[in-house]
PDB file of the backbone (N, CA, C, O) and the ligand in Angstrom, with CONECT records:
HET     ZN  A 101       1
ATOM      1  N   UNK A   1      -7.995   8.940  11.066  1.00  0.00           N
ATOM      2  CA  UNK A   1      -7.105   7.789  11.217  1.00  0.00           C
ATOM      3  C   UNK A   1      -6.919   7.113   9.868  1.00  0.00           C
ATOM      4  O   UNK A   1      -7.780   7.062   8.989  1.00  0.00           O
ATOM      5  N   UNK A   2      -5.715   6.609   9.810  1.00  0.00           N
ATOM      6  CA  UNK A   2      -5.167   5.932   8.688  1.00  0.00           C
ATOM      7  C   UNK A   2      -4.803   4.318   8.707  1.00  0.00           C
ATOM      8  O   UNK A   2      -4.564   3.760   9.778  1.00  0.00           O
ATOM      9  N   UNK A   3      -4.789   3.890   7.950  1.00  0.00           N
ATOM     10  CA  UNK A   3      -4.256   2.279   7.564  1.00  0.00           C
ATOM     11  C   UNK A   3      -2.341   2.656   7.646  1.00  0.00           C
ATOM     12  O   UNK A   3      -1.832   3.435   6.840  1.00  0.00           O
ATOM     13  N   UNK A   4      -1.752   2.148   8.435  1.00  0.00           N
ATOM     14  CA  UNK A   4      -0.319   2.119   8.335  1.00  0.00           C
ATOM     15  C   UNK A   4       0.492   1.163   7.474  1.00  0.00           C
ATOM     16  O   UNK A   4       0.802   0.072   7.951  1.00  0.00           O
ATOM     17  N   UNK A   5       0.944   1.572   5.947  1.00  0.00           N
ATOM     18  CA  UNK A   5       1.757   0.091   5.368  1.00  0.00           C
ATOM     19  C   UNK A   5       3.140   1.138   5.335  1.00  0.00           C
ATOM     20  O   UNK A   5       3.306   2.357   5.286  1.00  0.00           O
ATOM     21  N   UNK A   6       4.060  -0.129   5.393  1.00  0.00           N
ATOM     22  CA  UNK A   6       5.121   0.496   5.496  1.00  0.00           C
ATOM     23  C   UNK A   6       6.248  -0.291   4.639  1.00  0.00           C
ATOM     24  O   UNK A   6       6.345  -1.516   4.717  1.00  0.00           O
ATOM     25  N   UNK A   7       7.025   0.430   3.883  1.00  0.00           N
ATOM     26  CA  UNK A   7       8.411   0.202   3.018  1.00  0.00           C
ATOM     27  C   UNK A   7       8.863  -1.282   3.713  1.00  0.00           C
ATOM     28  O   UNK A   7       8.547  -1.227   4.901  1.00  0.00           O
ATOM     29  N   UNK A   8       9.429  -2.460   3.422  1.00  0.00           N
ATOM     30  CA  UNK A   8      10.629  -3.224   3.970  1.00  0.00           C
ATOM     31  C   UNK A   8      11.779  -2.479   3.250  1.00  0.00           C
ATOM     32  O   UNK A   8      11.624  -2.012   2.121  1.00  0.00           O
ATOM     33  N   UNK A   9      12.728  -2.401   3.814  1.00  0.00           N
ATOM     34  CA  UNK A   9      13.885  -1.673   3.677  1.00  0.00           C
ATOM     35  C   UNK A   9      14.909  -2.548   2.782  1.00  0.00           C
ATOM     36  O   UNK A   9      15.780  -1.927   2.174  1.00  0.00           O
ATOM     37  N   UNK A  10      14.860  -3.768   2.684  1.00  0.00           N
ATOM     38  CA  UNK A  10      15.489  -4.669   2.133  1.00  0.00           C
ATOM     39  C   UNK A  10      15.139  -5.220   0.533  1.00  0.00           C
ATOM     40  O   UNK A  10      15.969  -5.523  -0.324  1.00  0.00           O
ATOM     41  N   UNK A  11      13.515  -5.249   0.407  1.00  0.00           N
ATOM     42  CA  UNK A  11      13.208  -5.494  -0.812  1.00  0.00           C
ATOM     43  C   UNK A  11      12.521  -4.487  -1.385  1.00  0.00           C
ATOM     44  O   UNK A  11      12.316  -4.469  -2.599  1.00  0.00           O
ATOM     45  N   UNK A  12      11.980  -3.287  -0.339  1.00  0.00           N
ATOM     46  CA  UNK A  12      10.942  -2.377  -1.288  1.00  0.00           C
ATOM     47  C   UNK A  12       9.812  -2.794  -1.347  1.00  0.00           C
ATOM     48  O   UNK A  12       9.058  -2.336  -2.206  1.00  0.00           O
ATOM     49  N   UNK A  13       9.469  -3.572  -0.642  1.00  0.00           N
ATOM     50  CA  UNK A  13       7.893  -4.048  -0.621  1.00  0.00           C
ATOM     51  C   UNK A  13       7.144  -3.420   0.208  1.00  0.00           C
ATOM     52  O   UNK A  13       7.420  -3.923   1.298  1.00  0.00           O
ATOM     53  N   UNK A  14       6.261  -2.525   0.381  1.00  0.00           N
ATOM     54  CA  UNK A  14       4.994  -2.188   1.746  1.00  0.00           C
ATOM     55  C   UNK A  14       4.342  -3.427   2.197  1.00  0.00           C
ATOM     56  O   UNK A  14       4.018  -4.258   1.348  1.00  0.00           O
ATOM     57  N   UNK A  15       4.160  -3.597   3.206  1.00  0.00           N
ATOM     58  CA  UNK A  15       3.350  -4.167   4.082  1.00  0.00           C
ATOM     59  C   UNK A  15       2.417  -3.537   5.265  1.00  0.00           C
ATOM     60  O   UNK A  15       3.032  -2.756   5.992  1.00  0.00           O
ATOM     61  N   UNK A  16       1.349  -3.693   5.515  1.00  0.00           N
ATOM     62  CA  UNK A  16       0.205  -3.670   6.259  1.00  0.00           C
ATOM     63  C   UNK A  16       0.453  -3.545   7.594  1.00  0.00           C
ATOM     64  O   UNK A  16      -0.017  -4.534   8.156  1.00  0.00           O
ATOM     65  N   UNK A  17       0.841  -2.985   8.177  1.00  0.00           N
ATOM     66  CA  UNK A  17       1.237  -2.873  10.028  1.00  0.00           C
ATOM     67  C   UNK A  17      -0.009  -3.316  10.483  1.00  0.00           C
ATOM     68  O   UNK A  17       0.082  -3.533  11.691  1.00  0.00           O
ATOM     69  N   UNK A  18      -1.391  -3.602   9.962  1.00  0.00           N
ATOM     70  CA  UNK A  18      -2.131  -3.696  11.349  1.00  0.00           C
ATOM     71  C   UNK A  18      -2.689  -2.760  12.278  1.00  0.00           C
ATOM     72  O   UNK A  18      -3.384  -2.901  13.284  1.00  0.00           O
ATOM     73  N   UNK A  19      -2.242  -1.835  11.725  1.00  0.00           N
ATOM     74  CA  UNK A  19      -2.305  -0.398  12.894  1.00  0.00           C
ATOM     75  C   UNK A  19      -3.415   0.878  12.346  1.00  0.00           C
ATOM     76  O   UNK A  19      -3.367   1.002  11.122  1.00  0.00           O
ATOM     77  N   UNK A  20      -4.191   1.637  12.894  1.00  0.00           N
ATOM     78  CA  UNK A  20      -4.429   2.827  12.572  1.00  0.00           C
ATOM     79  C   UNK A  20      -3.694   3.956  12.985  1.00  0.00           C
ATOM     80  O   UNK A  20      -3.696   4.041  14.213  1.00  0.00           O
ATOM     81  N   UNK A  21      -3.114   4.785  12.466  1.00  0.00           N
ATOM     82  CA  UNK A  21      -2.573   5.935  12.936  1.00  0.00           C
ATOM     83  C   UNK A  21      -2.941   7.104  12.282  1.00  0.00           C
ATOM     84  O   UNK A  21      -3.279   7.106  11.098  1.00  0.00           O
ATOM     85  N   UNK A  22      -2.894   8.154  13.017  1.00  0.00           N
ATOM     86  CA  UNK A  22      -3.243   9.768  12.792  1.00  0.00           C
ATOM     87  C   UNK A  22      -1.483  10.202  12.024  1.00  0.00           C
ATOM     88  O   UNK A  22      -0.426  10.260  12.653  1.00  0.00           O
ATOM     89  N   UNK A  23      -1.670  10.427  10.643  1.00  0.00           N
ATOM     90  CA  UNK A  23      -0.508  10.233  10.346  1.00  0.00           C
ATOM     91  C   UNK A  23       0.548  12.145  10.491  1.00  0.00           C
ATOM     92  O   UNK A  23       1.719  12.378  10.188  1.00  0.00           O
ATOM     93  N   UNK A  24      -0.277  12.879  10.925  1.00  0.00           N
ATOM     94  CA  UNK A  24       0.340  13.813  11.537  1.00  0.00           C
ATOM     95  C   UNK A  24       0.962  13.612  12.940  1.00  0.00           C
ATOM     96  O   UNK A  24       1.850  14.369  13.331  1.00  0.00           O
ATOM     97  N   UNK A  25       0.511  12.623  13.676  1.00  0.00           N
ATOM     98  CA  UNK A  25       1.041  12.448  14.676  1.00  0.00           C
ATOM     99  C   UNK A  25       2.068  11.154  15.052  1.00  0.00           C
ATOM    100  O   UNK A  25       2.741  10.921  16.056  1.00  0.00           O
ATOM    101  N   UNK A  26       1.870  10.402  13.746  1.00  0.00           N
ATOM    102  CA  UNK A  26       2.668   9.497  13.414  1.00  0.00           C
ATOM    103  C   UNK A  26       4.171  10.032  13.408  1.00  0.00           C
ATOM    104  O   UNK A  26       5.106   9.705  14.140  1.00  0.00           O
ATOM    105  N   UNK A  27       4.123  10.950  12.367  1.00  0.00           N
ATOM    106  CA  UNK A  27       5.159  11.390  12.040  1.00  0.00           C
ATOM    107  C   UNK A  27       6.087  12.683  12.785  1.00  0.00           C
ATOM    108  O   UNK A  27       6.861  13.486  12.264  1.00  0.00           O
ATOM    109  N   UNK A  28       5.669  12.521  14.180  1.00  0.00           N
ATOM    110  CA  UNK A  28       6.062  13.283  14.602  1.00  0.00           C
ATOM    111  C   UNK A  28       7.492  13.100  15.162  1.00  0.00           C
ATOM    112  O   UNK A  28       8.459  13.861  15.116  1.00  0.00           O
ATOM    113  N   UNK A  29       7.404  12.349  15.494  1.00  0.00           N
ATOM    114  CA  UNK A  29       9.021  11.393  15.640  1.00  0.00           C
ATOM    115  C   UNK A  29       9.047  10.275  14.447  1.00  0.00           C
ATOM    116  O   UNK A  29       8.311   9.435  13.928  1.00  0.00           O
ATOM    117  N   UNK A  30      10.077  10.691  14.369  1.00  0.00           N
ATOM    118  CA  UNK A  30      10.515   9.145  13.425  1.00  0.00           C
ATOM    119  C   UNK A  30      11.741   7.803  13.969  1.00  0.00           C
ATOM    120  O   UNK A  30      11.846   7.491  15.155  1.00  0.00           O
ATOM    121  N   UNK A  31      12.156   7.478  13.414  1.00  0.00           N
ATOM    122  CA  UNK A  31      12.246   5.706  13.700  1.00  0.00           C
ATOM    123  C   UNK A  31      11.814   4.425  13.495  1.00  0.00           C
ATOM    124  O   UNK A  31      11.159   4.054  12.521  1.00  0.00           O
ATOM    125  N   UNK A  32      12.257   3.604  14.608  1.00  0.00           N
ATOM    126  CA  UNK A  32      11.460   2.492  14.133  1.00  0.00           C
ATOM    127  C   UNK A  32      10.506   2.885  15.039  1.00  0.00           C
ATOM    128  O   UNK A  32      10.628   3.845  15.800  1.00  0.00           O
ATOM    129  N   UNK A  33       9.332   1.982  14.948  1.00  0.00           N
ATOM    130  CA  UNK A  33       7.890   2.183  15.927  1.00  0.00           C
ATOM    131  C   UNK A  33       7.507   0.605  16.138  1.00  0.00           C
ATOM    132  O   UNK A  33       6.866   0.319  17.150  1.00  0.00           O
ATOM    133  N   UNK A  34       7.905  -0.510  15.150  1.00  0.00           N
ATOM    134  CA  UNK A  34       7.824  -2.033  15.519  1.00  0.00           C
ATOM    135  C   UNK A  34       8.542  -2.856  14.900  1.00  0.00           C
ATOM    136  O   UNK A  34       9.078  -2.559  13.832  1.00  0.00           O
ATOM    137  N   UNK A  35       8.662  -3.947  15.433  1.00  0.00           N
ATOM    138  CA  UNK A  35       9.320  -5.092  15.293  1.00  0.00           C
ATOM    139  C   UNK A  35       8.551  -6.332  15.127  1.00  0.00           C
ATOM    140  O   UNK A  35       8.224  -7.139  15.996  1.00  0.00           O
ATOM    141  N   UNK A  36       8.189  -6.356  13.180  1.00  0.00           N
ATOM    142  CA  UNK A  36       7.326  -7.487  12.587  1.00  0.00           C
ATOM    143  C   UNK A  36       7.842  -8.716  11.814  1.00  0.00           C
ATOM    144  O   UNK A  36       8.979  -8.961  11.410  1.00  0.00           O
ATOM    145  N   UNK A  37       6.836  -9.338  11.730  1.00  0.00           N
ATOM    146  CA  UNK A  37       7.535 -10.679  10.978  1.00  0.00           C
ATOM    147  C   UNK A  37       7.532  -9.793   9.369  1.00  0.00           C
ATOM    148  O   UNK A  37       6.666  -9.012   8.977  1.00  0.00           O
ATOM    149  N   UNK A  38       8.856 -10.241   8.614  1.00  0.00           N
ATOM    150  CA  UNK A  38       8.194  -9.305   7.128  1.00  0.00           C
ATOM    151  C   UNK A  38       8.123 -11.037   5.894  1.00  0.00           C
ATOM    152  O   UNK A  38       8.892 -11.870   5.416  1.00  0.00           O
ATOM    153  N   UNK A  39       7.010 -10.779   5.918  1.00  0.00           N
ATOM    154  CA  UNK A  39       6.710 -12.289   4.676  1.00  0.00           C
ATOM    155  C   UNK A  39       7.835 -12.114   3.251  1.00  0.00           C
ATOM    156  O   UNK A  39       8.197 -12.956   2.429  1.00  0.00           O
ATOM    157  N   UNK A  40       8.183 -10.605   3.397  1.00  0.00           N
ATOM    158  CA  UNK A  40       9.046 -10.540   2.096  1.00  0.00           C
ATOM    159  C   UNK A  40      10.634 -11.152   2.288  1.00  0.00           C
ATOM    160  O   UNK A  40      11.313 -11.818   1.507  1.00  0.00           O
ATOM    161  N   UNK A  41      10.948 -10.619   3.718  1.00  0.00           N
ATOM    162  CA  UNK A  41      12.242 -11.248   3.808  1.00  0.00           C
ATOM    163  C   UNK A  41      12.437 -12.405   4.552  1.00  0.00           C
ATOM    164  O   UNK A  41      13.566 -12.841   4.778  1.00  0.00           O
ATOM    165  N   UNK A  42      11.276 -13.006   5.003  1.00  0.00           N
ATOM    166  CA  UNK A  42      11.038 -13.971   5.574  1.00  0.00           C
ATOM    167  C   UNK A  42      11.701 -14.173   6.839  1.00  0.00           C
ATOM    168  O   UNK A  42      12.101 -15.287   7.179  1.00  0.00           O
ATOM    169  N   UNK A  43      11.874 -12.825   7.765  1.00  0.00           N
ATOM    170  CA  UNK A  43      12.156 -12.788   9.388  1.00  0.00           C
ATOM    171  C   UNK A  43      11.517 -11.739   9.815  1.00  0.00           C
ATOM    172  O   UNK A  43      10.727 -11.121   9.102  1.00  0.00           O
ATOM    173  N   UNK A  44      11.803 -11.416  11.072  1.00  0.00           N
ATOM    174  CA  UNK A  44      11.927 -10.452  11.933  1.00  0.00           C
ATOM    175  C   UNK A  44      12.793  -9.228  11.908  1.00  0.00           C
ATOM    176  O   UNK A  44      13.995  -9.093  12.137  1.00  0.00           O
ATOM    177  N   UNK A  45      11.859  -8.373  11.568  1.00  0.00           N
ATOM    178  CA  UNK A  45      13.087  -7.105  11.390  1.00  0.00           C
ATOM    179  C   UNK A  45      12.231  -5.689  12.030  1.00  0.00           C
ATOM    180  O   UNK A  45      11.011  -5.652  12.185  1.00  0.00           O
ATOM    181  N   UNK A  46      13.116  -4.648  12.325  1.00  0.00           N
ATOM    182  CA  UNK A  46      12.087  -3.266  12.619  1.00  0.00           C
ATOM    183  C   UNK A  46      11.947  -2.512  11.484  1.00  0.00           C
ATOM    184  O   UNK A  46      12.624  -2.399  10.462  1.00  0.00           O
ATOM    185  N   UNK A  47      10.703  -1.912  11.962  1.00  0.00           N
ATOM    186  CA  UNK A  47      10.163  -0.526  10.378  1.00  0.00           C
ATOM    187  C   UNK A  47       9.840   0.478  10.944  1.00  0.00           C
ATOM    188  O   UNK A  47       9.049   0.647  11.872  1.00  0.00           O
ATOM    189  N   UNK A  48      10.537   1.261  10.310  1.00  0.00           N
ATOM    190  CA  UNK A  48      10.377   2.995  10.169  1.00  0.00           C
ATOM    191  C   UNK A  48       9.338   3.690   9.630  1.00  0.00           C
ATOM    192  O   UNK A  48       8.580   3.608   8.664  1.00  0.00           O
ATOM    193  N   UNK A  49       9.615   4.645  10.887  1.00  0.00           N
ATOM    194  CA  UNK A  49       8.172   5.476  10.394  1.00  0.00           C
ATOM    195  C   UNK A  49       8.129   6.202   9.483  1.00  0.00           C
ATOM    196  O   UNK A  49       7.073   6.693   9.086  1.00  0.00           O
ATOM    197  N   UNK A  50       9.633   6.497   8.789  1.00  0.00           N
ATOM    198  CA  UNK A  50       9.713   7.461   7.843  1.00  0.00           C
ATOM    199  C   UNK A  50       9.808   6.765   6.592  1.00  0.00           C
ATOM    200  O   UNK A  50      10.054   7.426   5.583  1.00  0.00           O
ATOM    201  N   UNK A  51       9.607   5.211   6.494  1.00  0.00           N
ATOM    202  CA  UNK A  51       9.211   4.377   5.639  1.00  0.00           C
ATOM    203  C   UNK A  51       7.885   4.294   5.092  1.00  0.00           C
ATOM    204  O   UNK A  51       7.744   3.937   3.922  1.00  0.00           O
ATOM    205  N   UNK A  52       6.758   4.626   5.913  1.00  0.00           N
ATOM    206  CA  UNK A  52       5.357   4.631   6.330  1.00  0.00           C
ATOM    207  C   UNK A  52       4.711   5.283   5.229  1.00  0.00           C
ATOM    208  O   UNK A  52       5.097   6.383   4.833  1.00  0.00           O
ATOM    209  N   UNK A  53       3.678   4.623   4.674  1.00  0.00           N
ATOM    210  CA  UNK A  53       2.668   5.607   3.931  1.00  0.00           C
ATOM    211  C   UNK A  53       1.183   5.241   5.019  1.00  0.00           C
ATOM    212  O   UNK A  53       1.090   4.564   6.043  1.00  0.00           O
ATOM    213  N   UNK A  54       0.173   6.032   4.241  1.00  0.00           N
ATOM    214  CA  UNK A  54      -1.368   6.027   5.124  1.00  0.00           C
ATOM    215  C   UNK A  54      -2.068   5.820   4.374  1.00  0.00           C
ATOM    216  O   UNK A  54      -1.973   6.664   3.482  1.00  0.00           O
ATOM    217  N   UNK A  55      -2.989   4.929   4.139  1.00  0.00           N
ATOM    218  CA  UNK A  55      -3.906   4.741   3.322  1.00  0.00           C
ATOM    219  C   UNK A  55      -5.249   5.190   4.355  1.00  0.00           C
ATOM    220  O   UNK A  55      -5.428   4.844   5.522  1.00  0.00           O
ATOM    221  N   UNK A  56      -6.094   6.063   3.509  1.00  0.00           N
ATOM    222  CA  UNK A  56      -7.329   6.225   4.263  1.00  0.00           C
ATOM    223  C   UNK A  56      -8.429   5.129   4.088  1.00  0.00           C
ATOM    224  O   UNK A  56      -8.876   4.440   3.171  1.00  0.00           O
ATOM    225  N   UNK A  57      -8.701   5.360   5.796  1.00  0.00           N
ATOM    226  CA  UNK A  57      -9.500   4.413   6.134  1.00  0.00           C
ATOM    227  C   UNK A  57     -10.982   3.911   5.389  1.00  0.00           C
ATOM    228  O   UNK A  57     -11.552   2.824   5.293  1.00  0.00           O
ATOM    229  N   UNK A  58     -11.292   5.359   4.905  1.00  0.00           N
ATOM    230  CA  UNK A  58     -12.793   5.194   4.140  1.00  0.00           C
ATOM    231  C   UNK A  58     -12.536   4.670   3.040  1.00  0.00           C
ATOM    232  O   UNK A  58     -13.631   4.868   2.514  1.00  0.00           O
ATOM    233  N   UNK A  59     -11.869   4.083   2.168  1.00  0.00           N
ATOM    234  CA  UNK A  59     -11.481   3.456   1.601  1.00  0.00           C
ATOM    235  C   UNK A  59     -11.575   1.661   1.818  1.00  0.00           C
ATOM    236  O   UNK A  59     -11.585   0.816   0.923  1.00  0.00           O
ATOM    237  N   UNK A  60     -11.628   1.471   3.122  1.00  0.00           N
ATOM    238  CA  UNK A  60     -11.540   0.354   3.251  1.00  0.00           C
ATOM    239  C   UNK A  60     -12.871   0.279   2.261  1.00  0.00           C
ATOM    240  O   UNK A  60     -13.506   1.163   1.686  1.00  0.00           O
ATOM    241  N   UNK A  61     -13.033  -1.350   2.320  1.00  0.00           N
ATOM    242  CA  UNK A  61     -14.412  -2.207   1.466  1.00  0.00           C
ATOM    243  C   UNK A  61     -15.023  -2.849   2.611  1.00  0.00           C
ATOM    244  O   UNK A  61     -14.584  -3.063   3.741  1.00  0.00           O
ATOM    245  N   UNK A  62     -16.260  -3.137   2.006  1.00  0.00           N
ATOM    246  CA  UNK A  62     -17.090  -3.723   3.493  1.00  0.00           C
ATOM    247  C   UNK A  62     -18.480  -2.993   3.402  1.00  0.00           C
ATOM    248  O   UNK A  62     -18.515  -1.780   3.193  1.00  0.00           O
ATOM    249  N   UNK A  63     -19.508  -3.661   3.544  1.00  0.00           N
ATOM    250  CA  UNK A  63     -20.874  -3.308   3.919  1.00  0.00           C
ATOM    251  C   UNK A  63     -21.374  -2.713   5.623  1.00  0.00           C
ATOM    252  O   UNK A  63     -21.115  -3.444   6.579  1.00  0.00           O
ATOM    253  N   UNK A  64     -21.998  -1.524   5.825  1.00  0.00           N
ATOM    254  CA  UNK A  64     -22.204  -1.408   6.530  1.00  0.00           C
ATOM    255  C   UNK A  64     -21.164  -0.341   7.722  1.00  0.00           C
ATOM    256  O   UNK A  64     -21.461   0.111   8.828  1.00  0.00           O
ATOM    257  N   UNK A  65     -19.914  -0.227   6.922  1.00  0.00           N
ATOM    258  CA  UNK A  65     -19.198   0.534   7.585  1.00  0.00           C
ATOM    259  C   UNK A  65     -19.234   1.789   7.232  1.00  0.00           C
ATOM    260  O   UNK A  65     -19.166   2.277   6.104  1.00  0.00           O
ATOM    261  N   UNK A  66     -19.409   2.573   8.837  1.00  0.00           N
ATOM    262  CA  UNK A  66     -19.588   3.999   9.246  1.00  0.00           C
ATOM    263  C   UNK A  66     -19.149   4.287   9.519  1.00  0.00           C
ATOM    264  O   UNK A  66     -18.576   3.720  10.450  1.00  0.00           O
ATOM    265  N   UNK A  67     -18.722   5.717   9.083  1.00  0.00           N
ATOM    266  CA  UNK A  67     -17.711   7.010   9.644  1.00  0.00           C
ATOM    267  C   UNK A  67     -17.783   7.567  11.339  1.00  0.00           C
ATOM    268  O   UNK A  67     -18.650   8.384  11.649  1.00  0.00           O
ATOM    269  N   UNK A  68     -17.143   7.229  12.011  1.00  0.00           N
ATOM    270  CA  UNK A  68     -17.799   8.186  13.300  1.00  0.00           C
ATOM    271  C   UNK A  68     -17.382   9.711  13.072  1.00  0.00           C
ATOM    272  O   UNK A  68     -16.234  10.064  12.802  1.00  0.00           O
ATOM    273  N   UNK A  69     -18.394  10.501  13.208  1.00  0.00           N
ATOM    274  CA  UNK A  69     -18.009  11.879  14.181  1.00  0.00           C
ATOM    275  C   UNK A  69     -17.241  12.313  11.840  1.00  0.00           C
ATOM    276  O   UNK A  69     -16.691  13.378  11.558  1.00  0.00           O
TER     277      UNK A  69
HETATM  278 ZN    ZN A 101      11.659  -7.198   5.169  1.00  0.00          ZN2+
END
């Protein structure tokens, strides 16, 4: 599983979806997938999955965090 940030389409900025996704299965359809507030354009707009990058999760920072499996 992955960290989901994704393109705004308007300024080019990534933002943080909030989400984990398996990004092979992410991308299995494309489209939009949600409808977020974007701090860059300062509303409500949808984002594409084919906007989407994955940041891996083990990467995050933090003490104490374990890999399952
Ligand atoms: Zn935006």
């Amino acid at each position: 599983m992955a960290q989901v940030i994704t393109r705004c389409r308007l300024t080019g900025h990534y933002m943080f979806m909030g989400m984990d996704a398996d990004p092979k299965e992410f991308k299995q359809s494309l489209g939009t997938f949600a409808r977020k507030f974007c701090p860059f354009c300062s509303c409500e707009h949808f984002w594409y999955k084919e906007d989407s990058k994955f940041l891996a999760a083990a990467s995050e920072p933090g003490p104490g965090v374990r890999q399952a499996g």
